[in-house]
C-alpha positions as CSV (number, residue, x, y, z in Angstrom):
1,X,-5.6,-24.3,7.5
2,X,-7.7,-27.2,8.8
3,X,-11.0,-25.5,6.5
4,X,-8.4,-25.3,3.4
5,X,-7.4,-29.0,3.5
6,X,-11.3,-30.2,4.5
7,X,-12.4,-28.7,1.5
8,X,-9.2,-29.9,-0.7
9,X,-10.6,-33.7,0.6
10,X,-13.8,-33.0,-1.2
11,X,-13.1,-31.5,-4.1
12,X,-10.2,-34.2,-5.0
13,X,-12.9,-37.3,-4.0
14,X,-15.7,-35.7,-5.5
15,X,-13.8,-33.9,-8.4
16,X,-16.1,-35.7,-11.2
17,X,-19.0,-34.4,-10.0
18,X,-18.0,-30.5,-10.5
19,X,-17.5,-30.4,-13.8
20,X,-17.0,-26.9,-15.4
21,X,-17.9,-27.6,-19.1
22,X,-15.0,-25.7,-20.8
23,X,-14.5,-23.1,-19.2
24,X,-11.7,-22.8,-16.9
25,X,-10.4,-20.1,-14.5
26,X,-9.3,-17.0,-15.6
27,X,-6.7,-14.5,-13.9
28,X,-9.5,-11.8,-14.3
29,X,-12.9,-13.7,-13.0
30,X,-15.3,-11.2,-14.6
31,X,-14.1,-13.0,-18.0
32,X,-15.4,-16.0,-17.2
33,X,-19.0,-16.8,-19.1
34,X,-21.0,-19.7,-17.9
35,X,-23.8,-19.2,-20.4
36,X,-22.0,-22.2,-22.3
37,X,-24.3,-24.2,-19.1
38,X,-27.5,-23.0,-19.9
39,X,-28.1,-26.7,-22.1
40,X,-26.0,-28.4,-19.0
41,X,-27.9,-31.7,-18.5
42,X,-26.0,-33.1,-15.4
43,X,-27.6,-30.7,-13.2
44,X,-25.1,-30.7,-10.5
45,X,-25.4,-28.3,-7.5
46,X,-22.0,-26.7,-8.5
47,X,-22.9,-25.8,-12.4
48,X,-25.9,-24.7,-10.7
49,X,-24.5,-22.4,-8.3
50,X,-22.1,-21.5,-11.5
51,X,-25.4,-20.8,-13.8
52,X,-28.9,-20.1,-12.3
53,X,-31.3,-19.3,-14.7
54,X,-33.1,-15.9,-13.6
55,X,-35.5,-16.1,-16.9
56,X,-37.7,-18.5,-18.9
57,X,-35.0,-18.2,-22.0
58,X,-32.4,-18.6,-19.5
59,X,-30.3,-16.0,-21.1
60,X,-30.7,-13.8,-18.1
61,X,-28.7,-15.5,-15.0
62,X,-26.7,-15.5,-11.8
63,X,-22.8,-16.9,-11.5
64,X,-21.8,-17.3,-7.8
65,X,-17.5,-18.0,-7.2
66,X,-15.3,-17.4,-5.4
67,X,-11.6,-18.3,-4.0
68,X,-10.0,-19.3,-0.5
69,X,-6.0,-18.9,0.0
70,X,-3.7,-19.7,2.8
71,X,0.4,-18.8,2.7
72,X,2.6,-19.8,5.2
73,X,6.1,-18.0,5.3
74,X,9.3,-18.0,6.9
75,X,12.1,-15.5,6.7
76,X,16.0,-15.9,8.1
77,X,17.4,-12.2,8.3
78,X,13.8,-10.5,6.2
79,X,15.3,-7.2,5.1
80,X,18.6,-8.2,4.7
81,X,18.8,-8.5,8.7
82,X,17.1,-4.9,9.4
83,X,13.5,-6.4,10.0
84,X,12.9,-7.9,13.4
85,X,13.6,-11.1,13.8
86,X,10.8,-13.7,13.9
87,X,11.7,-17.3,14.8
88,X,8.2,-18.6,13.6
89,X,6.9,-17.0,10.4
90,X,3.5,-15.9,9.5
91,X,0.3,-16.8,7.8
92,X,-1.7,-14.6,5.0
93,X,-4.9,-16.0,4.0
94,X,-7.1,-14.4,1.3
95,X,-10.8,-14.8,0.4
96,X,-12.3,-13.1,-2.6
97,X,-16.2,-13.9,-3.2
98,X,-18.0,-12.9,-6.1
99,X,-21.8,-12.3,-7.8
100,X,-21.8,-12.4,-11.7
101,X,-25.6,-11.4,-13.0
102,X,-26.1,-11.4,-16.6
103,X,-28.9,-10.2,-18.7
104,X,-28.5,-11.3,-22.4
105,X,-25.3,-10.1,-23.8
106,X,-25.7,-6.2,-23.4
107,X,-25.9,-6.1,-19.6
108,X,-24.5,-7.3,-16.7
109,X,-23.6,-6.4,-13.3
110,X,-20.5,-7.9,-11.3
111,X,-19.8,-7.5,-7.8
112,X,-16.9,-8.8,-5.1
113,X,-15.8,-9.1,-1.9
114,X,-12.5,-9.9,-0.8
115,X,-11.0,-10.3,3.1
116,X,-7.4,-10.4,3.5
117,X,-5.4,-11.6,6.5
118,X,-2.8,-11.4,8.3
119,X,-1.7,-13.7,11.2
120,X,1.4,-13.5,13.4
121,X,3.2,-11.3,11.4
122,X,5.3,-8.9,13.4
123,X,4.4,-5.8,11.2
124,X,1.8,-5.3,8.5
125,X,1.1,-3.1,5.6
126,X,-3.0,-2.9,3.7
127,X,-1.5,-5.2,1.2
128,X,-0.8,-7.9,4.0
129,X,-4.1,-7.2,6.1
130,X,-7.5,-5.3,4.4
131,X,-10.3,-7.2,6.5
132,X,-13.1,-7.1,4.3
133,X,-14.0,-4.3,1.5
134,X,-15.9,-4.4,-1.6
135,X,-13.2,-4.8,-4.2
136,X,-15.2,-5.0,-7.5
137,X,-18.4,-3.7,-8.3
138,X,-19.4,-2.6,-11.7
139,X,-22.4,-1.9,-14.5
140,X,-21.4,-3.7,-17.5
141,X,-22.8,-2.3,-21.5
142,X,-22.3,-3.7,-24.6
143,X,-23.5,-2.4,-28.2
144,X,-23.2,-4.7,-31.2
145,X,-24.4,-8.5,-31.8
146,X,-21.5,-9.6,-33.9
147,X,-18.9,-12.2,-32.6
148,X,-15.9,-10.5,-34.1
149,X,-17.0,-6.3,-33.5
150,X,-18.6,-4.6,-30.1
151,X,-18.3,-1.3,-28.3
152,X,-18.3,-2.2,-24.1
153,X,-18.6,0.5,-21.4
154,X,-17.8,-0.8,-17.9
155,X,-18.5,2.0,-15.4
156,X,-17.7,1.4,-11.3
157,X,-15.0,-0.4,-9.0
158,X,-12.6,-3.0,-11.4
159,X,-9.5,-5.2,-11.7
160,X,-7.5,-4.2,-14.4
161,X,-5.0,-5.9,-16.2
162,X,-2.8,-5.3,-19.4
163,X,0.3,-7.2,-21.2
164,X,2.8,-9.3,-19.1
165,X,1.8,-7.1,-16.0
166,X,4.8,-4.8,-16.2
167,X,2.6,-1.5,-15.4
168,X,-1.1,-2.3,-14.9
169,X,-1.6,-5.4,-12.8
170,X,-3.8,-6.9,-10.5
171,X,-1.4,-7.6,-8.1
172,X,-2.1,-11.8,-7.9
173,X,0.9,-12.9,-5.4
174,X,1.0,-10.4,-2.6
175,X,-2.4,-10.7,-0.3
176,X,-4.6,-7.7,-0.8
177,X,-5.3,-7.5,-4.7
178,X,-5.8,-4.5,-6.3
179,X,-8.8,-2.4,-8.1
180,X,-9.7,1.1,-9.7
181,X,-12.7,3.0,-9.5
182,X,-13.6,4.4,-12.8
183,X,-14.4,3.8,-16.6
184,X,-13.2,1.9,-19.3
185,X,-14.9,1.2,-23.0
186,X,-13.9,-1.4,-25.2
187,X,-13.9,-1.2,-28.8
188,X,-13.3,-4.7,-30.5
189,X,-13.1,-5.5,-34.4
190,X,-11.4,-8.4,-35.4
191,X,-7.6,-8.9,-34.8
192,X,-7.9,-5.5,-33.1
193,X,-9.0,-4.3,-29.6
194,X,-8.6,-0.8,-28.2
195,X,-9.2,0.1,-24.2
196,X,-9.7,3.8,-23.3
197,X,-10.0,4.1,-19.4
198,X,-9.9,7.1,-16.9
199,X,-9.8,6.3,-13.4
200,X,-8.8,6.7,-9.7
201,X,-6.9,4.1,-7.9
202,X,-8.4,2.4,-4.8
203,X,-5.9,2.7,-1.8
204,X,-6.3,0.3,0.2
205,X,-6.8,0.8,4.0
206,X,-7.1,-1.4,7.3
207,X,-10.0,-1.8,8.6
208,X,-13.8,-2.8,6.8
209,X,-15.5,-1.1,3.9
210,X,-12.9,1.8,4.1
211,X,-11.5,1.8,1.1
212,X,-13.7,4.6,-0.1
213,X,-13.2,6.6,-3.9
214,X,-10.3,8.9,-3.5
215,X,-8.7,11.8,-6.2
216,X,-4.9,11.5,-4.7
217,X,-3.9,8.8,-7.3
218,X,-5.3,8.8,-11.3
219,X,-4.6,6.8,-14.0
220,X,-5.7,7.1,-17.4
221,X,-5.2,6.2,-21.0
222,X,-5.6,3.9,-24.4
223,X,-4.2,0.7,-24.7
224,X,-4.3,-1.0,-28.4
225,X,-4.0,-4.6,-29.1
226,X,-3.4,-5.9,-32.8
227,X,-3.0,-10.3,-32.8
228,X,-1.9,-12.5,-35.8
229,X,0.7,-9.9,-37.4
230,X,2.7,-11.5,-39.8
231,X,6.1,-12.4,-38.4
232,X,5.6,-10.5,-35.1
233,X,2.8,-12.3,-34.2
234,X,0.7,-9.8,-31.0
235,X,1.7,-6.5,-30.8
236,X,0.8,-3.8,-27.8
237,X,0.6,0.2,-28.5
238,X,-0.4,2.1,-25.0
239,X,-0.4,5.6,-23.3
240,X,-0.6,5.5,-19.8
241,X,-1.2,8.8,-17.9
242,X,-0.6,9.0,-13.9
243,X,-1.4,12.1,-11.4
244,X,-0.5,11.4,-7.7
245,X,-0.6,13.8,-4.8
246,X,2.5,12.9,-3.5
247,X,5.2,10.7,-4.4
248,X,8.9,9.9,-2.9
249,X,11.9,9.0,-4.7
250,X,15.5,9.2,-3.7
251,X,16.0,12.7,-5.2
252,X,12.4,14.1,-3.0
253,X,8.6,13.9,-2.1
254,X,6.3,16.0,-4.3
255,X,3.6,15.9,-6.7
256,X,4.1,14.0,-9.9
257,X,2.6,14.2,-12.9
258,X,4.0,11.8,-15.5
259,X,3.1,10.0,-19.2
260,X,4.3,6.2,-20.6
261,X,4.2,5.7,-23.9
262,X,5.6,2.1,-24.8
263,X,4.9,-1.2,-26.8
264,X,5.0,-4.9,-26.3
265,X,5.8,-7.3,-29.1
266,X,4.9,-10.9,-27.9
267,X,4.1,-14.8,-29.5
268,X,3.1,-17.4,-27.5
269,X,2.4,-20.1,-29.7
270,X,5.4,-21.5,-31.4
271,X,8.6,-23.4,-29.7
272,X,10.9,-20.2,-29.5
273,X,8.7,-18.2,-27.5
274,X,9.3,-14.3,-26.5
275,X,8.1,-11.1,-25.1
276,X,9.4,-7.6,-25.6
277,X,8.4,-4.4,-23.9
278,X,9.5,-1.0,-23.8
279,X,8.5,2.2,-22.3
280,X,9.3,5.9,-22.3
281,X,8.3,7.9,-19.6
282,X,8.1,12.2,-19.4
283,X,6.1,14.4,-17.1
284,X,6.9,16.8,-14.1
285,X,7.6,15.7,-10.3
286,X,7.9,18.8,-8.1
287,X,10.1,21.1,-9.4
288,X,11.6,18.3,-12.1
289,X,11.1,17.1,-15.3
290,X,10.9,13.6,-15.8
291,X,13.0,11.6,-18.4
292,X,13.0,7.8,-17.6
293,X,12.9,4.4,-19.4
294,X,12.8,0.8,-19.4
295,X,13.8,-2.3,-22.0
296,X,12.5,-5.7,-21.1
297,X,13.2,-8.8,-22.8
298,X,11.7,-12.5,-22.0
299,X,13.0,-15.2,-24.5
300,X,12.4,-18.8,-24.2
301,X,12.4,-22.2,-25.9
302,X,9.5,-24.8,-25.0
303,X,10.7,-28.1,-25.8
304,X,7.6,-29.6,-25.5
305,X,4.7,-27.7,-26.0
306,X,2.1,-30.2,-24.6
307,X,4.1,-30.4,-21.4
308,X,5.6,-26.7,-21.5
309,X,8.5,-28.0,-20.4
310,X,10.5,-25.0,-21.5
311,X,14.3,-22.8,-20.4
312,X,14.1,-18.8,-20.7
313,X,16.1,-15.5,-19.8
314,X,14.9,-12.5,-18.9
315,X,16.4,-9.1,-18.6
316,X,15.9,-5.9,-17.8
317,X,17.3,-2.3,-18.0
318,X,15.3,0.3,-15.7
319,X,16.6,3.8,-15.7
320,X,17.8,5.4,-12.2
321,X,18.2,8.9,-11.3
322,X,21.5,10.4,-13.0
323,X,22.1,12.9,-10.6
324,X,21.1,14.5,-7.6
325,X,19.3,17.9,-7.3
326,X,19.8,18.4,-10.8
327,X,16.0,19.5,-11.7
328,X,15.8,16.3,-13.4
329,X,14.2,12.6,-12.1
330,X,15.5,9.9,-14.3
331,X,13.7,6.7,-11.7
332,X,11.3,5.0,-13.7
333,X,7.8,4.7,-12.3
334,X,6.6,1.3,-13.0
335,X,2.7,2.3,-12.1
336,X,0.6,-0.6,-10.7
337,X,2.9,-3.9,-11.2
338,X,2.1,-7.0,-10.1
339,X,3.8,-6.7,-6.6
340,X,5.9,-9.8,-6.7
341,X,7.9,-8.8,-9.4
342,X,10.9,-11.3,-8.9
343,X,9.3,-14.3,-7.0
344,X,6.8,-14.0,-4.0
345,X,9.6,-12.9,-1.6
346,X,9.3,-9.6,-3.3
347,X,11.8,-7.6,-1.9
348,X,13.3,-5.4,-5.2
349,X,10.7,-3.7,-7.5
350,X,11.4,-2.6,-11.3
351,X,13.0,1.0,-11.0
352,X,17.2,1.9,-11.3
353,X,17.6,-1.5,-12.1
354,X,19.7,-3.6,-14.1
355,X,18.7,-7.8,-13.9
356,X,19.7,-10.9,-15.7
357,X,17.4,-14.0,-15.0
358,X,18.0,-17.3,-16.5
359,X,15.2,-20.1,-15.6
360,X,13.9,-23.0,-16.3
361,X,10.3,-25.4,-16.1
362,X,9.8,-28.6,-16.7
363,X,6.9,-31.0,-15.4
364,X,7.4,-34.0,-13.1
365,X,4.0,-35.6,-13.4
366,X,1.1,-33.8,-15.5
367,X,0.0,-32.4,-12.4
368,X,3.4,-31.1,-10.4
369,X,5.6,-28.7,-12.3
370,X,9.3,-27.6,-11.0
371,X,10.5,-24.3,-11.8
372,X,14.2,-23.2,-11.1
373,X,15.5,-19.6,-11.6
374,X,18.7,-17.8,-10.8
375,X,18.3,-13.4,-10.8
376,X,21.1,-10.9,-10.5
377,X,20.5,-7.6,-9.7
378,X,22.5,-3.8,-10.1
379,X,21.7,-0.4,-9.7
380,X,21.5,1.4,-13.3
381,X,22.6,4.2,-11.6
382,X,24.7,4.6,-8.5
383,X,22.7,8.3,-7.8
384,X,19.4,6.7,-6.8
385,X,18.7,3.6,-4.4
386,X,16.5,0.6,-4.8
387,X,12.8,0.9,-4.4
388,X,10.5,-2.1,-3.7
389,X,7.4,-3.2,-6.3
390,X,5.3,0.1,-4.8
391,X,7.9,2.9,-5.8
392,X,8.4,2.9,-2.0
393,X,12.1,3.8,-1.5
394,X,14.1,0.8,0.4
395,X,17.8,2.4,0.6
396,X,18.9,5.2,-0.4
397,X,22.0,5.5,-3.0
398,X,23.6,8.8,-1.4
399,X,26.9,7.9,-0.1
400,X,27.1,4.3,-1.8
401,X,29.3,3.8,-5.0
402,X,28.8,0.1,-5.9
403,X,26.1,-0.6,-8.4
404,X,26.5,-4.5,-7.1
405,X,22.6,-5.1,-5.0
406,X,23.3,-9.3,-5.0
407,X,21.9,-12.9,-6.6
408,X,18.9,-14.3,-6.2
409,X,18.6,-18.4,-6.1
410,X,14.5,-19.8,-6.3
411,X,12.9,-22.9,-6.8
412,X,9.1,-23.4,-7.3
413,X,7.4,-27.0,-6.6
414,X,3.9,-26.6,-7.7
415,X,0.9,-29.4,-7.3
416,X,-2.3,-28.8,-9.3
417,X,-4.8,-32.1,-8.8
418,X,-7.6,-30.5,-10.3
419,X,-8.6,-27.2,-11.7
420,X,-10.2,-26.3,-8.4
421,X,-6.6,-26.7,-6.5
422,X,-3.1,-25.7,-6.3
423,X,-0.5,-26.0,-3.8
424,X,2.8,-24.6,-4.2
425,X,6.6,-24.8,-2.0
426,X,9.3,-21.9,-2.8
427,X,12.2,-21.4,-1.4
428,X,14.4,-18.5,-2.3
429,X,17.6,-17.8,-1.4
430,X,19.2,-14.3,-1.7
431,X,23.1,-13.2,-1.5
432,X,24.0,-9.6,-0.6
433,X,26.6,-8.1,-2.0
434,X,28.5,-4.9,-1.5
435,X,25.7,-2.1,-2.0
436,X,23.4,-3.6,0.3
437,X,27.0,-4.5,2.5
438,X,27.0,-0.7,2.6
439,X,23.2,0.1,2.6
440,X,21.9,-2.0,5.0
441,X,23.0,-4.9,7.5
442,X,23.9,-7.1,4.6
443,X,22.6,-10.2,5.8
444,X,21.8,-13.1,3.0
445,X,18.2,-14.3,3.4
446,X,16.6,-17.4,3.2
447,X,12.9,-17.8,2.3
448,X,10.5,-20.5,2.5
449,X,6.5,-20.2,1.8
450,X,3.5,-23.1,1.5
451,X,0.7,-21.8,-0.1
452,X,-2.4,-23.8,-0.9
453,X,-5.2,-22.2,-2.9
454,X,-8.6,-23.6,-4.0
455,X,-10.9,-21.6,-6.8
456,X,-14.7,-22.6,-7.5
């Protein structure tokens, strides 16, 4: 913690001096082009570090960034009072590094590290504590000079990430982020982009440059993207295809094989603000055929769209299982989400789930914005449990009739000085009630968590 706030003092004194140019951080970092520095005259050792010149044009180059991240949390009764208790929380910290070289516009090569943490937590999973693995490393092609048409092939070890991060995510909030080993080609023309990928998802594993390529989970598919529509503004078209060697829901454990086909209508540019998703899913798991679903809805007023100062609700209908041992599965498979699906305390993930989540965000000062949401939760069915964000069953439904799971009370306090920093407090407050009475030992948890991250 001492190394995060030393380096916080120097980048908020000196903050002046590291000017990016425009470009600013993205959620993916391989999107991030520097080439805009190649007529920088400040010459300062970070847009240096950000752009070196490998040629005399200077259109071949090296990028160098990176990201540090500490998280502090505390749980009263963690697991609804079945985890062991912990009187003194825990701290995750998270470093990603990464190498960006670029030769013209046709080539490039990106590779990353990333170390993740874990410290004085009782009990970890890989997605708490991955010491140090090469997450990203890929060979980079593109065919076409024009601005507004290209054909990309991206071969190797990547982050991907599509929509609102419903099903393909890179999994930003929990510690250990998430990659896929494979390809994926791009084809742009105007309005319109179109992804084809085929690949194998990297499982991540204890230990230091383990995480090797493995067969036992695929995913595959095309994703279209059509922006400006009259009326509708953006609109997503996608089929996703998913092979693992073993999966568990509440109805078994076997092999499933299973299809998404769904679309997302979104606009993010006017006051009343939305985004709408749905997804059909089919396939085979074990013995059973798979029939499931999902409806998502995210509508939202910004009264102020300098300050995004805005008030929203969200809902969501996730199919459960109907019945058990009826040669049918019914629990939607939400893929790769983005882990914390309802707030970092990421206890419920999206399947057999019904939710209703009002919020709000406003900003104090320019740099600190408070957000404020409430979430309440049932089963869709009462013939299948609840499963956390990795499809990982949490309690079964056998035996329990209420559809009831509880409410969910969070608030967000978040600081950004500087594009280089951001801290952030939450506090979240959940409130069994009578499924997880019945399920579990139905104790209401309290959550608090610091994190501070700084990006260069």
């Amino acid at each position: 913690m001492k190394t995060l706030l030393f380096l916080a003092f120097i980048f908020i004194a000196f903050k002046e001096s590291f000017a990016q140019g425009k470009e600013a951080f993205k959620l993916l970092r391989y999107d991030e082009d520097y080439s805009s520095l190649k007529n920088d005259t400040a010459k300062s050792w970070y847009n240096k570090m950000k752009y070196t010149p490998l040629s005399k044009t200077g259109n071949t180059f090296l990028s160098i960034g990176g990201e540090v991240r500490f998280q502090y949390f505390y749980f009263k009764n963690e697991d609804w009072g079945d985890a062991p208790k912990d009187s003194n929380g825990y701290v995750l910290s998270r470093y990603l590094t990464h190498a960006d070289f670029r030769a013209g516009k046709h080539f490039r090569t990106f590779v990353q590290l990333q170390s993740s943490l874990a410290n004085d937590k009782l009990s970890t999973s890989p997605v708490d504590e991955n010491a140090l693995e090469l997450h990203q490393a890929f060979v980079y092609f593109k065919l076409g000079s024009k601005p507004t048409a290209s054909l990309t092939f991206r071969v190797g070890r990547q982050e991907l990430s599509y929509g609102s991060q419903r099903l393909i995510s890179v999994r930003e909030l929990p510690n250990n982020r998430q990659s896929f080993d494979g390809l994926k080609t791009i084809l742009t023309s105007g309005n319109y982009k179109l992804d084809f990928l085929y690949t194998q998802y990297v499982t991540a594993k204890k230990g230091i440059f383990n995480d090797g390529i493995s067969d036992k989970v695929k995913l595959w598919g095309a994703y279209l993207t059509r922006n400006e529509i009259p009326f509708l503004q953006n609109i997503d078209l996608y089929y996703l295809g998913l092979q693992k060697t073993k999966t568990t829901f509440d109805d078994g454990s076997g092999t499933e094989t299973r299809h998404s086909i769904g679309t997302r209508i979104w606009n993010s540019k006017n006051n009343w603000q939305y985004d709408v998703e749905g997804v059909f899913q089919w396939g085979t798991f074990a013995v059973n055929n798979i029939s499931a679903w999902t409806a998502s809805t995210n509508i939202f007023y910004v009264f102020d769209l300098k300050s995004k100062a805005l008030a929203g609700l969200k809902t969501e209908l996730i199919s459960g299982d109907k019945n058990y041992n009826d040669g049918k599965l019914n629990t939607f498979n939400p893929l790769f989400p983005r882990g914390a699906y309802f707030g970092l305390a990421a206890w419920i993930g999206p399947s057999n789930l019904f939710d209703v989540h009002p919020y709000i965000e406003f900003p104090i000062h320019k740099s600190l914005v408070f957000k404020a949401d409430v979430d309440l939760f049932w089963r869709m069915s009462e013939n299948d449990g609840i499963y956390g964000p990795n499809v990982q069953v949490i309690y079964s439904g056998k035996g329990h009739s209420s559809k009831k799971i509880g409410q969910q009370l969070g608030t967000e306090l978040t600081y950004t000085p500087n594009p280089f920093l951001n801290f952030r407090g939450e506090f979240t407050w959940f409130k069994t009630d009578d499924y997880l009475k019945q399920a579990s030992a139905g104790k209401d948890i309290l959550m608090a968590g610091i994190t501070g991250q700084l990006k260069f």
